[in-house]
MARTORDREN-326921 format. One record per residue (C-alpha): residue in one letter; residue number from 1; x, y, z. Coordinates in nm, 4 decimals. Example, Ala and Ser with C-alpha at 12.3 -4.5 7.8 and 13.67 -1.06 7.14 Angstrom:
# residues 2
PT/resn/resi/u/v/w
PT/A/1/1.2300/-0.4500/0.7800
PT/S/2/1.3670/-0.1060/0.7140
END
This chain:
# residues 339
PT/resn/resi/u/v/w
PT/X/1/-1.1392/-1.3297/-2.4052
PT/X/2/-1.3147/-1.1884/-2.0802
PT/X/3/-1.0465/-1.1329/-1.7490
PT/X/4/-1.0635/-1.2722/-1.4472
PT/X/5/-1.1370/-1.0915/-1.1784
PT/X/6/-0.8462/-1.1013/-1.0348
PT/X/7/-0.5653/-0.8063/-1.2230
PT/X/8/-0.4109/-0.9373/-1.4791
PT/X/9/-0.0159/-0.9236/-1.5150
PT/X/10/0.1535/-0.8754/-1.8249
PT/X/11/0.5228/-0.8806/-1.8345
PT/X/12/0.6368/-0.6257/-2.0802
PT/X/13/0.9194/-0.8229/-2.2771
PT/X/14/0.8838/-0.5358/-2.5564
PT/X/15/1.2384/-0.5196/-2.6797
PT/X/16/1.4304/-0.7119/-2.4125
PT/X/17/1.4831/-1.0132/-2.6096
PT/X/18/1.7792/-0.7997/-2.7848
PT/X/19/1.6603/-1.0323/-3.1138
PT/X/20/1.7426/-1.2891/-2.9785
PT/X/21/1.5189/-1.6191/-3.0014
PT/X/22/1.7150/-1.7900/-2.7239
PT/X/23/1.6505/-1.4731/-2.4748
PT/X/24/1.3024/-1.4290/-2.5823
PT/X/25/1.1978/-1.8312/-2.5064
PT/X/26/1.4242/-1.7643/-2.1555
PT/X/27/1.1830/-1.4713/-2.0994
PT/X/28/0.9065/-1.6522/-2.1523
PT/X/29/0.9746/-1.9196/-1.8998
PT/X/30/1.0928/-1.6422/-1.6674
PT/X/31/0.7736/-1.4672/-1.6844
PT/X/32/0.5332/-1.7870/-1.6712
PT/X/33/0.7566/-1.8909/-1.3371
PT/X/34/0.7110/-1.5400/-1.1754
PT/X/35/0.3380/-1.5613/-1.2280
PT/X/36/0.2414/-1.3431/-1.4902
PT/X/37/-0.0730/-1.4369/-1.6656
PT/X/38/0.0509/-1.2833/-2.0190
PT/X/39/0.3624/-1.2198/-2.1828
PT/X/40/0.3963/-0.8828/-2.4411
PT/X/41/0.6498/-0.8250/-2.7344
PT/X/42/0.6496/-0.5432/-2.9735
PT/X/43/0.5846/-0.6371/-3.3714
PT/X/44/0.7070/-0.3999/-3.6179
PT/X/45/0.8890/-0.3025/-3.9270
PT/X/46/1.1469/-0.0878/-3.8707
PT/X/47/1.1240/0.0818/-4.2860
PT/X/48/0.7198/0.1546/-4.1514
PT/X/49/0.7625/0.2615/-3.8338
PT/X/50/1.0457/0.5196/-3.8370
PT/X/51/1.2364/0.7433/-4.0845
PT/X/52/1.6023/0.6080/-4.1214
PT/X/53/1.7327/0.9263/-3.9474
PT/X/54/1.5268/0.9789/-3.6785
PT/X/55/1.6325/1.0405/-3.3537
PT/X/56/1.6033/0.8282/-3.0591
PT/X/57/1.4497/0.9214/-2.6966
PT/X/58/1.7060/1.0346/-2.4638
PT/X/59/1.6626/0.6921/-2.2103
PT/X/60/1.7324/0.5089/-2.5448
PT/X/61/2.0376/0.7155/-2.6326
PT/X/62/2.1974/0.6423/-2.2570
PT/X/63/2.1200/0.2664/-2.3120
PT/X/64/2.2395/0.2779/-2.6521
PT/X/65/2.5469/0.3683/-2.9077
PT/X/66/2.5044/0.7561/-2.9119
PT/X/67/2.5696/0.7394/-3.2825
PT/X/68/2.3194/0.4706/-3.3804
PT/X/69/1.9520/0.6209/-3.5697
PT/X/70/1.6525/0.4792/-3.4029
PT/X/71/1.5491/0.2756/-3.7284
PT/X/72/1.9572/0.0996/-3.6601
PT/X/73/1.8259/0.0303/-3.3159
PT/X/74/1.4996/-0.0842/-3.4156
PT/X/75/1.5899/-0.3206/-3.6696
PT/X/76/1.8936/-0.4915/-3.4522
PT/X/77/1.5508/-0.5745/-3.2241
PT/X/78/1.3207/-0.6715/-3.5037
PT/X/79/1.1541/-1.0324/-3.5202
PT/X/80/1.0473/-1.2228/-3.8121
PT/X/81/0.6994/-1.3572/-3.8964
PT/X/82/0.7976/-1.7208/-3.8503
PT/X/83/0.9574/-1.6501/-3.4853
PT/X/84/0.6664/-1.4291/-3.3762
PT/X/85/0.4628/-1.7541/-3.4547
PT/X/86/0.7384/-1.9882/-3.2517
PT/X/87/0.6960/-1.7444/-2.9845
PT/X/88/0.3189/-1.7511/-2.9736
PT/X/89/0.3420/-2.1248/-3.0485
PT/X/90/0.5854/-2.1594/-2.7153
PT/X/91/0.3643/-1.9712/-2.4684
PT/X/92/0.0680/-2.1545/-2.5730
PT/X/93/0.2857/-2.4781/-2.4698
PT/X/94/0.3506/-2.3077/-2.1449
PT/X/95/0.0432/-2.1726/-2.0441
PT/X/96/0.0945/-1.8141/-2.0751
PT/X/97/-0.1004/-1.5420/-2.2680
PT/X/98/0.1044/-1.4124/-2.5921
PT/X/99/0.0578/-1.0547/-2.6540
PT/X/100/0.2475/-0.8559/-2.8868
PT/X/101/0.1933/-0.4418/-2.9643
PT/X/102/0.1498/-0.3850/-3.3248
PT/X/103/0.3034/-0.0499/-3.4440
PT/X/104/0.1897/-0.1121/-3.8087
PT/X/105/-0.1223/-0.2626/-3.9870
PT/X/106/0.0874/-0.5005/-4.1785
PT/X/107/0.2292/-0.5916/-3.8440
PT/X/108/-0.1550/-0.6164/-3.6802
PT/X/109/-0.2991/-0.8324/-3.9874
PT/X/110/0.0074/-1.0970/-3.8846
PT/X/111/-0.0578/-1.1147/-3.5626
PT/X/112/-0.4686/-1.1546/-3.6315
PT/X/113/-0.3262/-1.4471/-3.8508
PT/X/114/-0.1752/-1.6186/-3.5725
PT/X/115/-0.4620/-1.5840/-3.3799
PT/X/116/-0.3996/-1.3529/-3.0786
PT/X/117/-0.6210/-1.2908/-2.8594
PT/X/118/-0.6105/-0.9565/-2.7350
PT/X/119/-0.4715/-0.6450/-2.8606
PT/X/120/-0.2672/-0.4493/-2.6790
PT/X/121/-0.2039/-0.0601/-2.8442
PT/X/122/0.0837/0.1247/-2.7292
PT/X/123/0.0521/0.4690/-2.6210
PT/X/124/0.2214/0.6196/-2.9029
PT/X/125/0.0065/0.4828/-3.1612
PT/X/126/-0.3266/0.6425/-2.9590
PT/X/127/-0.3772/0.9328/-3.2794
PT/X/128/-0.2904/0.6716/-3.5269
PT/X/129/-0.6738/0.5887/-3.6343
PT/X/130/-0.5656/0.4026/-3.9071
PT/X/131/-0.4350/0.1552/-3.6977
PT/X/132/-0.7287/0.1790/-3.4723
PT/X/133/-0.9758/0.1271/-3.7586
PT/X/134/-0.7359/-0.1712/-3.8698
PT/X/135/-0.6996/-0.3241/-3.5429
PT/X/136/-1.1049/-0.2498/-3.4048
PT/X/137/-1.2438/-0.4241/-3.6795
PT/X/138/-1.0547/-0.7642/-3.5751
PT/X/139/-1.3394/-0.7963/-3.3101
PT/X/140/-1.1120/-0.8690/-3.0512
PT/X/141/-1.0613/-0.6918/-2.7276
PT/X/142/-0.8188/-0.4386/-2.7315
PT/X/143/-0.5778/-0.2903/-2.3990
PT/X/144/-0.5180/0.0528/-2.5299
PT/X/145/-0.2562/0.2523/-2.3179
PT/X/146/-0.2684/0.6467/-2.2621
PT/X/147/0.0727/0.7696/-2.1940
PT/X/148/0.0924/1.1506/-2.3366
PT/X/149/-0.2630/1.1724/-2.3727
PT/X/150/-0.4857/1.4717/-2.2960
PT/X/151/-0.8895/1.2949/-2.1877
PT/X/152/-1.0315/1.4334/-2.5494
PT/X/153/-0.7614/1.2061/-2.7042
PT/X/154/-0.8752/0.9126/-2.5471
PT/X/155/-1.2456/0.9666/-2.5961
PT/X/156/-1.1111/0.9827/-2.9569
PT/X/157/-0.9266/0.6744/-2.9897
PT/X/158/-1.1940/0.4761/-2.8189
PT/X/159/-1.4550/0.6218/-2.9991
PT/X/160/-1.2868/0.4950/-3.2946
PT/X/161/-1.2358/0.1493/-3.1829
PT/X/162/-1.5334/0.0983/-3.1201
PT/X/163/-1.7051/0.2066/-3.4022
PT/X/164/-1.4767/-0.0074/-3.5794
PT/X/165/-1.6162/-0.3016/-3.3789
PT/X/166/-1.3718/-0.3787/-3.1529
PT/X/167/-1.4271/-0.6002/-2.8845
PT/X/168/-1.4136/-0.5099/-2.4932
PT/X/169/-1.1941/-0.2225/-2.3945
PT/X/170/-0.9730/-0.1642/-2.1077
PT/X/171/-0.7771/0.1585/-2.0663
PT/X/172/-0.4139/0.1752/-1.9185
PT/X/173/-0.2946/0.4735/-1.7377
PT/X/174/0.0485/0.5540/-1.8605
PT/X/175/0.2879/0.8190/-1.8019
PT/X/176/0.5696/0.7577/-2.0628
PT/X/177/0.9079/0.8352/-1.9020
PT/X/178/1.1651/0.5621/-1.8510
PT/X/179/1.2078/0.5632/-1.5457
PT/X/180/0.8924/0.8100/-1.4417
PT/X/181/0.9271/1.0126/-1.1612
PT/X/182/0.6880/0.9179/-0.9134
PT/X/183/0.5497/1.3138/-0.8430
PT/X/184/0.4183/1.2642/-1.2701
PT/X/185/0.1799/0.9451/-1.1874
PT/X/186/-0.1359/1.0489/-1.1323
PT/X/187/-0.2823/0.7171/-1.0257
PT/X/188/-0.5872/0.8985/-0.9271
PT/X/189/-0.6261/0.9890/-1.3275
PT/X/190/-0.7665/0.6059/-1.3394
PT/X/191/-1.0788/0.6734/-1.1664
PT/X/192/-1.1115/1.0066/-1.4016
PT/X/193/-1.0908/0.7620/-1.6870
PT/X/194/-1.3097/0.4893/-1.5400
PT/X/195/-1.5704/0.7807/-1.4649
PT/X/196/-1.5328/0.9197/-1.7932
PT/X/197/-1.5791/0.6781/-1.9990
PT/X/198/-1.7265/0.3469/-1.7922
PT/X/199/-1.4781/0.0718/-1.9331
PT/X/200/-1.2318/-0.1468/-1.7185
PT/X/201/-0.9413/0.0522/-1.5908
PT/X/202/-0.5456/-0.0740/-1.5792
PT/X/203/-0.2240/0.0841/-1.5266
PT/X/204/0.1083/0.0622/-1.7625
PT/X/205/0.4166/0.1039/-1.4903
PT/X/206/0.7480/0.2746/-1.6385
PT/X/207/0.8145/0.4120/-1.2371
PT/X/208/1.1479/0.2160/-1.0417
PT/X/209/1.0713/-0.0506/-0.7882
PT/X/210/0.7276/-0.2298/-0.7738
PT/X/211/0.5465/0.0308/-0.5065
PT/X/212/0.3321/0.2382/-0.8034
PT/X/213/0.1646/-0.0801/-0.9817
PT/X/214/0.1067/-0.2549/-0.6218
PT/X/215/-0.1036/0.0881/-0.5487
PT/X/216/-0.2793/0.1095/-0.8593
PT/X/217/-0.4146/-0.2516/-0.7932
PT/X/218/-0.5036/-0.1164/-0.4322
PT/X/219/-0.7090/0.1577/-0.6499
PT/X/220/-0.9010/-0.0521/-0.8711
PT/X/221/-0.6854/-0.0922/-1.1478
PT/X/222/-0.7468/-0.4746/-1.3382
PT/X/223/-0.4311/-0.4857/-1.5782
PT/X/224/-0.0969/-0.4448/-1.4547
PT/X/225/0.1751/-0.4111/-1.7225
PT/X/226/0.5769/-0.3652/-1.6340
PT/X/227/0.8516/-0.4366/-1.8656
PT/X/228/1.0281/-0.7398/-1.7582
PT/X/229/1.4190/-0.8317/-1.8222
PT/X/230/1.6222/-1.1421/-1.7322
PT/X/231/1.8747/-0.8698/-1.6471
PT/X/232/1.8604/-0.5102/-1.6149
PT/X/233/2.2346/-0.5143/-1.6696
PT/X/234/2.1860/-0.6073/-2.0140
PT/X/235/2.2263/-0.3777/-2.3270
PT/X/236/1.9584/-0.2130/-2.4365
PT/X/237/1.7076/0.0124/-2.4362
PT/X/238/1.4668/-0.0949/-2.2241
PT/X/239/1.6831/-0.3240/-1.9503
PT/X/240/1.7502/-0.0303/-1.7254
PT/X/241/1.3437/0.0513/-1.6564
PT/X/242/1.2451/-0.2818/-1.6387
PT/X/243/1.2295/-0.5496/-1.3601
PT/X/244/1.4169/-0.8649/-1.3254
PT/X/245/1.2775/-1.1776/-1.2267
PT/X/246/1.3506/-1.1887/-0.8463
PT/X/247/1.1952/-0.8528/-0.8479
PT/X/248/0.8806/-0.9237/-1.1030
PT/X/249/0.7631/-1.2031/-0.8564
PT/X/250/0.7938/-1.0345/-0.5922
PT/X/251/0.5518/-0.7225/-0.7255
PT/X/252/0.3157/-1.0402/-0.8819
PT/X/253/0.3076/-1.2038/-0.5001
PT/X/254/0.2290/-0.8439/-0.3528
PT/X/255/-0.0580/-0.7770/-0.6254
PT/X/256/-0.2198/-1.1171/-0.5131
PT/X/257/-0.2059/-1.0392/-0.1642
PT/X/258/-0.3608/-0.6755/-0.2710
PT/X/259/-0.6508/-0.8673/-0.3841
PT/X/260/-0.7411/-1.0605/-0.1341
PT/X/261/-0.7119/-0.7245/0.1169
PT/X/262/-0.9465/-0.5460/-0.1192
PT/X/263/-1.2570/-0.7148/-0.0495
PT/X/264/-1.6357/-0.6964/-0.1262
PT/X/265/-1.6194/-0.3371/0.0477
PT/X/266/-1.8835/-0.4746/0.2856
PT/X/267/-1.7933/-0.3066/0.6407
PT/X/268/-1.8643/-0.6103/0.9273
PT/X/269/-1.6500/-0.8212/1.1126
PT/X/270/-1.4497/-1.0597/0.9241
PT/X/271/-1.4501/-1.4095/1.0478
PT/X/272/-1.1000/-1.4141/1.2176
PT/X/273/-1.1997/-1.0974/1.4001
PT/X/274/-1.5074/-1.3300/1.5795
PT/X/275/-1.3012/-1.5210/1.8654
PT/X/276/-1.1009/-1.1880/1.9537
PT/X/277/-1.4403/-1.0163/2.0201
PT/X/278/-1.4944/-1.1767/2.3362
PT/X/279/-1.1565/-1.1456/2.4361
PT/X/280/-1.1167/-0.7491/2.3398
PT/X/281/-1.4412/-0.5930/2.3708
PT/X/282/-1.6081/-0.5388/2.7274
PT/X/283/-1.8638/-0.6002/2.9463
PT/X/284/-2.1247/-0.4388/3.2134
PT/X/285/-1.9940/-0.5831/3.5181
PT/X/286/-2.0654/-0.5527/3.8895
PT/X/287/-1.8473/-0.3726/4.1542
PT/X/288/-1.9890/-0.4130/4.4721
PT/X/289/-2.2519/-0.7172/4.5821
PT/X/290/-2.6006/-0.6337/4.5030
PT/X/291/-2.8642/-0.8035/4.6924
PT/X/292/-3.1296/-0.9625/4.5497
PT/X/293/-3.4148/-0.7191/4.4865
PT/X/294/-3.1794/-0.4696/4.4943
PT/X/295/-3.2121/-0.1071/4.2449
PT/X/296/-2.8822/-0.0951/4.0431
PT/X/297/-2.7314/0.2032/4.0419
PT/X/298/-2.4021/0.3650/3.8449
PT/X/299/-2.2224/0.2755/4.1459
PT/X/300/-2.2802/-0.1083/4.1419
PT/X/301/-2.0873/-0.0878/3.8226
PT/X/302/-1.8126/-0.0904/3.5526
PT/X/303/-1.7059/-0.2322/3.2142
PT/X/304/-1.4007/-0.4816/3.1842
PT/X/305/-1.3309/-0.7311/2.9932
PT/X/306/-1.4183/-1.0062/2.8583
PT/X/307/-1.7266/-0.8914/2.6398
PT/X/308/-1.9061/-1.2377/2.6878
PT/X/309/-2.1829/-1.0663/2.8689
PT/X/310/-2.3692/-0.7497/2.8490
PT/X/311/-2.2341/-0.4752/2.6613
PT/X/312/-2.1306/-0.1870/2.7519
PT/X/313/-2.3799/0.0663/2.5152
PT/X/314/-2.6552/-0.1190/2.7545
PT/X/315/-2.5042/0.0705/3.0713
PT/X/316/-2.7972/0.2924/3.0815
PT/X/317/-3.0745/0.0220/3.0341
PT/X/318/-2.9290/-0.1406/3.3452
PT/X/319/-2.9337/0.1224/3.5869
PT/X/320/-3.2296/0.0831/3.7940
PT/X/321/-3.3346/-0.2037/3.7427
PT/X/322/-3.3939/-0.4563/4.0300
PT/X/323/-3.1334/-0.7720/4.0725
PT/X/324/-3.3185/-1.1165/4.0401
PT/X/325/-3.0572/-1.2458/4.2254
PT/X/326/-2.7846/-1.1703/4.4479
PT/X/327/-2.4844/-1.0635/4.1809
PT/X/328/-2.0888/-1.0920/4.3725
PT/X/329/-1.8002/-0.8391/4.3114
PT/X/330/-1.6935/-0.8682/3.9140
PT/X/331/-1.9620/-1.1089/3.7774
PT/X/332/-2.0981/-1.0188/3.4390
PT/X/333/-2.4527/-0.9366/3.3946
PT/X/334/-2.6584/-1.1198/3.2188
PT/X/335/-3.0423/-0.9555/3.1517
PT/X/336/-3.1701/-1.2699/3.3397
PT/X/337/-2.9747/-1.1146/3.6509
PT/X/338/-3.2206/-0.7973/3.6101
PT/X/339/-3.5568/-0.7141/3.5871
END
C-alpha cells in the first residue's frame, strides 16, 4: 500500500468499542462519515499481554473501577478472531482502511491472515523485537509510533524491521499521556526524526482539542492518528482523550484545508493574487504637464495607484528622459511617452 499524498487520517477506535460489536460497526460508520481514510482497533490477548495483577495507568484507573487489574479491564475489551474478521469484512464494504495494533505475535499472524494491509505498532511494543521480527517479515508496510522513546530506540526498532523485510516505514511522533500537556509535544522532534533517519514522518495525537495534529500537518507530518469515540461520556478508558464525531470532522475538514495552504513551496504570485495587482500595486505617474520634448525631472512626478503602467522601481530610469509627447496632470507613463 503506498499513501496518498495527501495525510492520512486514522481514527483511533483502540478500545472504544467497550466489546461491543454493535459500537464498534457504529464507529466505523462514524469514522468513514467524518472522513477518515482508516479506521484502528487494538488485537490482543489479555493472558499474553499482561500479568493478571498488574496495575493499570493512572488515566485508566480515573476512567475505570479503581479495584479492577488491568488484565480485568483488558479482557472486558477483548475481540474474538471471527469479529476482528466481521470488522475488517465491514470496512472493506464501506470503503474505509481496517487497521488494528497487534500487541502479540499470535495476535499479528491473525491479522496477516485476514489480510491487512498495513501494520500499525504501538508505542509500547517499540523494544519488543520479537514482535518486530514477527511483524517485519510480513512484507507489509508498517506505521510504527514512538511515544517514550529516546532517538537510539527508534534507530533500533527500525533497524530491526527492516532487516526483517518489512515493507515502507513511516514514523509517528508520540508523546504518551492521556490527555498530553501541550508544553511535552515536541512537534519539532518530527523533523529530528525525518532528518535522522529519511522515512515518511506522522504524528500520534493524545493532546485535548484538534489544534496539535492540525499543526503537525502544517509541519510536514503525512499520518494523523487520534482516538475517536461516539461519546467521550462513555465508560472507559480511553473515551475521555478521545474525540467525538462532531469534533473528529471538524479536525479532518481543517487538515484538508492545511493541505491545500501548504503548497509546492514555490514563492510567486498565486493566480487569485493576479487581478488585485493592478488594483494594489502602483505606478510612475505625472504631477505637473510636461511638454513635449520636455527633460523629466523628480518633480514631474509620483507613484499612485493603479499599477497598470510603469512601476515604481523604474522611477530612476525615467528621470531625464525627454517626453515624446505632451503627458497631463496624473496620466501614467508608459516608456512610449519617453525617450
Amino acid at each position: 500500500m503506498t499513501f496518498s499524498t495527501t495525510t492520512f487520517v486514522i481514527a483511533e477506535v483502540g478500545v472504544n468499542h467497550n466489546g461491543s460489536m454493535e459500537m464498534a460497526l457504529a464507529l466505523i460508520d462514524e469514522a468513514h462519515h467524518c472522513g477518515a481514510d482508516a479506521v484502528k482497533f487494538q488485537t490482543f490477548d489479555p493472558g499474553r499481554l499482561v500479568t493478571r495483577h498488574a496495575a493499570k495507568a493512572d488515566y485508566q484507573r480515573q476512567a475505570t473501577p479503581d479495584d479492577e487489574s488491568q488484565y480485568a479491564m483488558l479482557k472486558a475489551l477483548a475481540l474474538s478472531e471471527s469479529q476482528f474478521a466481521r470488522l475488517h469484512d465491514y470496512c472493506d464494504r464501506v470503503g474505509i482502511e481496517f487497521l488494528s495494533s497487534p500487541f502479540e505475535e499470535a495476535s499479528a499472524s491473525m491479522l496477516e491472515a485476514l489480510g491487512m494491509r498495513v501494520f500499525k505498532i504501538p508505542s509500547g511494543e517499540i523494544t519488543n523485537l520479537t514482535l518486530l521480527d514477527h511483524i517485519g517479515a510480513f512484507g507489509k508496510p508498517v506505521i510504527l509510533s514512538t511515544g517514550m522513546c529516546h532517538l537510539a530506540e527508534v534507530e533500533t526498532a527500525l533497524a530491526r524491521l527492516q532487516r526483517a523485510g518489512a515493507g515502507e516505514v513511516t514514523l509517528l511522533h508520540c508523546v504518551t499521556e492521556y490527555p498530553a500537556p501541550y508544553e511535552a509535544i515536541n512537534l519539532a522532534a518530527m523533523a529530528t526524526l525525518k532528518a535522522a533517519f529519511g522515512v515518511p514522518v506522522g504524528y500520534s495525537d493524545h493532546t485535548r482539542g484538534i489544534e496539535i495534529p492540525i499543526a503537525a500537518v502544517a509541519m510536514g507530518a503525512t499520518i494523523i492518528e487520534k482516538h475517536f469515540t461516539l461519546d467521550t461520556m462513555l465508560p472507559g478508558p480511553d473515551h475521555a482523550a478521545s474525540l467525538a464525531p462532531d469534533e473528529f470532522q471538524r479536525m479532518v475538514q481543517s487538515i484538508r484545508h492545511v493541505e491545500l495552504a501548504r503548497g509546492d513551496g514555490r514563492k510567486r504570485p498565486a493566480p487569485c493574487e493576479q487581478a488585485n495587482m493592478d488594483v494594489v500595486r502602483k505606478s510612475i505617474v505625472v504631477t505637473r504637464p510636461v511638454a513635449a520634448g520636455e527633460v523629466i525631472t523628480a518633480s514631474h512626478l509620483a507613484v499612485k495607484r493603479p499599477g497598470t503602467g510603469l512601476p515604481p522601481d523604474l522611477l530612476d530610469s525615467v528621470i531625464g528622459r525627454r517626453a515624446s509627447r505632451s503627458i497631463g496632470v496624473d496620466e501614467l507613463l508608459d516608456w512610449q511617452d519617453v525617450s
